[in-house]
N, C-alpha and C positions, 0 to 999 in steps of 0.2 A: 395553496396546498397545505391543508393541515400538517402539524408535527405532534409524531405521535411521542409519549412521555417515556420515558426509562422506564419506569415501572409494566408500562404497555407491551415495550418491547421482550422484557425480562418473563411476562407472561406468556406473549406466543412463543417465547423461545422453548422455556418451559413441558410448553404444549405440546408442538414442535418435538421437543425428543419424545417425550411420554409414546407422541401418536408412533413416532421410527419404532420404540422399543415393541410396543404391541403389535407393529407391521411382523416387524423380525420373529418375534414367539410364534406368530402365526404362520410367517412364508417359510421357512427356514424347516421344520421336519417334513412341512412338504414337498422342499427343494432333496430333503435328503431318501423322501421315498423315492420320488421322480429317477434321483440319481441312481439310486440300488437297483433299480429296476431292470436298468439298463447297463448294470455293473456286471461284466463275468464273473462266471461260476468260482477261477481259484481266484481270483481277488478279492471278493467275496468271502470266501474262506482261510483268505490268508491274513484280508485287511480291516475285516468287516466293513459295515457302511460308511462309505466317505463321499464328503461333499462333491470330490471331482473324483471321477474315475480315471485309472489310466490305460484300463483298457474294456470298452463297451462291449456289447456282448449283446443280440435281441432273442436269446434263446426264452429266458421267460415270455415273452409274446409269442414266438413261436409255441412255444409249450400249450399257452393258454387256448391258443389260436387252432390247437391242430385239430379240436373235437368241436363239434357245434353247441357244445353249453353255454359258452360264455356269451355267442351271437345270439342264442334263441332270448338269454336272461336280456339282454340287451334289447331285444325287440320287446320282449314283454314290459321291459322298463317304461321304453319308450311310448308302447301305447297307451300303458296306464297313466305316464305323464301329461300326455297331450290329452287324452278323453277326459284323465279327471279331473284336470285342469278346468275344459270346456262345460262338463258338467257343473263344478264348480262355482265358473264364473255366472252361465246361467242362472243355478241357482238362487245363489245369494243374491246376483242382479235383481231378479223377478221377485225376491222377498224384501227387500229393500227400500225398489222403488216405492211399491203401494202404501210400505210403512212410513214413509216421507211423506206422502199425500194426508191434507191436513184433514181432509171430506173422509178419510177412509175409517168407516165404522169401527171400534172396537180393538184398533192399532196400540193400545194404551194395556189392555191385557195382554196381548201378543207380543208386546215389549217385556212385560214383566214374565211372560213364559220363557221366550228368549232369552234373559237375563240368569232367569233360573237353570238353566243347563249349563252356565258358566261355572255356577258356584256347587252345583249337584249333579254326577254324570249317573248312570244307572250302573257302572260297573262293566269289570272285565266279562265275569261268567253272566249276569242278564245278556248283554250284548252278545256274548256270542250264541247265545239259548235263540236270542230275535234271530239273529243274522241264518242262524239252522234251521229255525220256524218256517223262514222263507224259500229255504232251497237255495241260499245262494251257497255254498259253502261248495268248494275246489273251481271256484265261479270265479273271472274277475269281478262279478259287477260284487263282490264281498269285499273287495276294495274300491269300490268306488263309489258307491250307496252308502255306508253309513256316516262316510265325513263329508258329504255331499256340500253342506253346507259348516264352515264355522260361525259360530256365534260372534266372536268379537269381529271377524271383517265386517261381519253384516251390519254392528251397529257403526262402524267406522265407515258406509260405503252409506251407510242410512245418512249420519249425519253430513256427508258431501251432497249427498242428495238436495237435505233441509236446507244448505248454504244456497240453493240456486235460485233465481229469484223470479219470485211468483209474475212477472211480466211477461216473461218467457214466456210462461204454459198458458197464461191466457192470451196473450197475440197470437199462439198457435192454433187455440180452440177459434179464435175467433176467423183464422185459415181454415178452420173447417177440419183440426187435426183432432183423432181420437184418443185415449188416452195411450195407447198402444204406440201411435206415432211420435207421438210426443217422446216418448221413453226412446225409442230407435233413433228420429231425426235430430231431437236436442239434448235429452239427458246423456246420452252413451257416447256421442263426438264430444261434449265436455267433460266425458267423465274417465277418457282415456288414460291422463298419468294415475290416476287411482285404479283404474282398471289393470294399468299394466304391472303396477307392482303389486295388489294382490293374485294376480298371475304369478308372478316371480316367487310369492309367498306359499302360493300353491303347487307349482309346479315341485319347487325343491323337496317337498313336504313329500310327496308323490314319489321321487324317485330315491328318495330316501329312505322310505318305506319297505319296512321289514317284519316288524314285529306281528302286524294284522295279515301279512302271508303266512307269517309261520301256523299261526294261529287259525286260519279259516281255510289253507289250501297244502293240501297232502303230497297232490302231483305234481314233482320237480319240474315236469318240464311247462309248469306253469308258474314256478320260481322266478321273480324278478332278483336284478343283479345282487343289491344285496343280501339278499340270503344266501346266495352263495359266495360273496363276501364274509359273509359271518361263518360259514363251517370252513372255510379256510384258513382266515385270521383268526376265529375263536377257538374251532373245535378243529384245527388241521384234518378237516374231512373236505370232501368232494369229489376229488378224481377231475375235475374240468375237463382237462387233455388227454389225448389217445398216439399214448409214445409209441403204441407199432405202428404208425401211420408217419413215422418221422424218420425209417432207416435202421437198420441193424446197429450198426454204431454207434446210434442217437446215446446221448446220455441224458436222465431227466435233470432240470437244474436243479439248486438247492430249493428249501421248502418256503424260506424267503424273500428269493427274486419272483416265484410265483406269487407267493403274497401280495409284496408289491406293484407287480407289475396287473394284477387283480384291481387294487385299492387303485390305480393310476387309472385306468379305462372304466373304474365305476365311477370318479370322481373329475376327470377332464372334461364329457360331454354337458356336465350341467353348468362348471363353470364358461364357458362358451358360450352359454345362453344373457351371462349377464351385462356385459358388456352393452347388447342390441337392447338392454329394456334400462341400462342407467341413466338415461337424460331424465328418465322418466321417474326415478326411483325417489331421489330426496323430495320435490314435489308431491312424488303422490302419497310420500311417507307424512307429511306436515296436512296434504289437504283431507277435511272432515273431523281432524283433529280438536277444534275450535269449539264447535257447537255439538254440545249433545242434546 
């Protein structure tokens, strides 16, 4: 068994804190949103935000919960993230592959078109002049069309593509496979841990999305969550909740617990997701990397 040297040790240790303190900065305001969320109204106002509470309280949920804004934002989130995902994947898959194929005519301009959208975008007002030329505007498909594809997954899914080796596709042709099969029965079963983290890449991107609703969709109740994220924590507007549906007595909580407990159900259901696609993540972060 090797022995590692002082100086080795003194490194990971090093590291070792570095990586705690960056955990900490990171988990630590959102252990203290979590917490508030769930903090009663006078404690709250007596104690402001503290890490433990000592007495909970789910009236922001409640609050948030008692009008159907927050569920409808939630399904719109959800569909967007999942279709534009799916669009997405296809996309860029289907652009990819052929540019990998060494036979495909004129792949070598297509790359340098590709390239040039990374370093030159057409802009905020062209884009939105296109996006209204088309009629998608108060549309989802105005969020799901124009980022249909990214440029850099594509050359990163291109070059896992190049890395496979030309044996494969010819044993397959000579099974009598088309190019079509080939892509479905070999390239996409090994192309999974890449597949699955720019998913993960897309998906977040998706429900994190706000700026191109505010921008191309007017009707609230086609608002995904974060936008109503943002007029609550930015612009303390919304209304979410419908306090005469909660009793005469009802009292609404402070402007904060709703906040919170807003940013905590915008932000719970995508971390949930990550877990089911991390075996897969540092793999498919490293493969295509290699060869451009």
């Amino acid at each position: 068994m090797a022995r590692t040297s002082a100086g080795s040790r003194l490194f990971d240790t090093v590291n070792a804190g570095i990586l705690i303190i960056v955990a900490l900065v990171a988990i630590i305001p959102f252990l203290f949103v979590l917490s508030g969320s769930f903090t009663a109204s006078e404690e709250l106002l007596n104690r402001g935000v503290v890490l433990i509470p000592t007495k909970f309280s789910l009236d922001g949920y409640r609050y948030i919960f008692s009008a159907d804004t927050i569920l409808r934002s939630l399904g719109v989130t959800v569909f967007i993230t999942v279709a534009g995902t799916l669009i997405n994947l296809i996309f860029t898959t289907l652009t990819a592959y052929p540019l990998a194929r060494k036979e495909f005519w004129g792949r070598g301009p297509v790359m340098l078109l590709i390239l040039f959208t990374m370093l030159f975008s057409g802009g905020m007002i062209p884009t939105f002049l296109v996006v209204k030329s088309l009629g998608l505007l108060n549309s989802f498909w105005s969020l799901l069309i124009p980022n249909a594809i990214s440029a850099f997954n594509l050359i990163v899914l291109r070059s896992f593509f190049l890395q496979l080796p030309d044996g494969l596709e010819e044993s397959a042709k000579i099974d009598g496979c088309n190019d079509f099969q080939i892509l479905l029965r070999i390239a996409l079963p090994l192309s999974l841990p890449a597949l699955a983290t720019f998913a993960l890449f897309y998906a977040v991107g998706h429900w994190n999305t706000f700026f191109n609703a505010i921008l191309y969709i007017n009707d609230n109740t086609k608002w995904p969550i974060q936008v109503w994220l943002r007029q609550i924590v930015i612009l303390s507007q919304g209304g979410v909740g419908d306090s005469q549906n909660m009793g005469a007595d009802y009292v609404v909580p402070p402007g904060e617990v709703i906040k919170m407990a807003v940013i905590v159900v915008s932000t719970v259901p995508i971390l949930l997701v990550y877990p089911f696609l991390q075996k897969h993540f540092a793999k498919g972060v490293l493969l295509g990397s290699v060869k451009g």
